[in-house]
C-alpha positions, 0 to 999 in steps of 0.5 A, a space after each residue: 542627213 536623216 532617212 526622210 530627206 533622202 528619198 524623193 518627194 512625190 508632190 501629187 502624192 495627196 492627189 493620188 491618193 485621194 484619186 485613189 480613194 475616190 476610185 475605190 468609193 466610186 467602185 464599192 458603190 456600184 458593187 452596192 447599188 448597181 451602175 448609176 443612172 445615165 443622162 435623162 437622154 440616155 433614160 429616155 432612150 431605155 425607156 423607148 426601148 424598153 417600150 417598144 420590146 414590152 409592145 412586141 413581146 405581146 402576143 395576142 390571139 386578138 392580133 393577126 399577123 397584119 395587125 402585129 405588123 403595123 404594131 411593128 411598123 409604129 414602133 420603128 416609126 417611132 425610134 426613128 423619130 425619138 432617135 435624131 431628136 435625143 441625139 441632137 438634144 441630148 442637154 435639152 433633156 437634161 435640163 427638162 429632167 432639172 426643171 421637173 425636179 424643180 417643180 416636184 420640190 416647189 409643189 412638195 413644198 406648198 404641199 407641206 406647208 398647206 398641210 402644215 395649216 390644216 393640221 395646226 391649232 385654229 388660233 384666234 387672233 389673240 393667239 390663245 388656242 380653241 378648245 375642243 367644243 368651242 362654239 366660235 370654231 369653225 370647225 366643230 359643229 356647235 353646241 346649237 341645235 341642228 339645222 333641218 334638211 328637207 330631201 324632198 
């Protein structure tokens, strides 16, 4: 009997080791660019956060004590009532940060293809290009004389 055939096979072996590489990539990446964003409901958490610390961090000559109070009192208010609502919807808030992605790339795409259209040739419908200083393109002045304006 040959030695390969004596040792046990291990039948998760390719799954673990694939496990294990994925572990590994998922690791180095995290050391490379920082933990990965959360859900859109725990970034909007972090904002809210991040909003209401910038908000009482500003100390103002301007403000009394009264009125950094009820800038307080607004903050509050206003984590009470994000708060229940991110926890109960959390999937809600995913699927508007899906919708919104959606969109950007709708409205990158007929951006680029307006763009495209504007920065093309002017062709006539023969399809032969015009050239610079052609009277028939509409978008070069002529070769006429011009036209006077009164600014009176």
């Amino acid at each position: 009997m040959s030695e390969a055939t004596d040792r046990p096979v291990d039948d998760d072996a390719w799954a673990k080791a694939c496990a294990e590489d994925l572990e590994a990539e998922k690791a180095r990446r995290r050391a490379q660019h920082g933990p990965p964003p959360g859900s859109a409901a725990e970034e909007l958490r972090k904002l809210v956060d991040a909003v209401a610390e910038k908000v009482a961090s500003l100390q103002s000559p301007l403000f009394g004590v009264a009125a950094q109070g009820a800038v307080q009192q607004v903050i509050k208010q206003a984590k009470s009532v994000v708060e229940p609502v991110i926890e109960r919807n959390p999937d809600v808030f995913d699927h508007i940060a899906a919708a919104g992605s959606e969109l950007l790339a709708a409205y990158r795409s007929a951006v680029e293809g307006q763009e495209r259209r504007w920065t093309q040739d002017a062709t006539d419908p023969g399809g032969a290009s015009k050239k610079a200083g052609d009277p028939t393109d509409p978008r070069d002045g002529g070769t006429g004389a011009g036209e006077h304006i009164d600014l009176d």
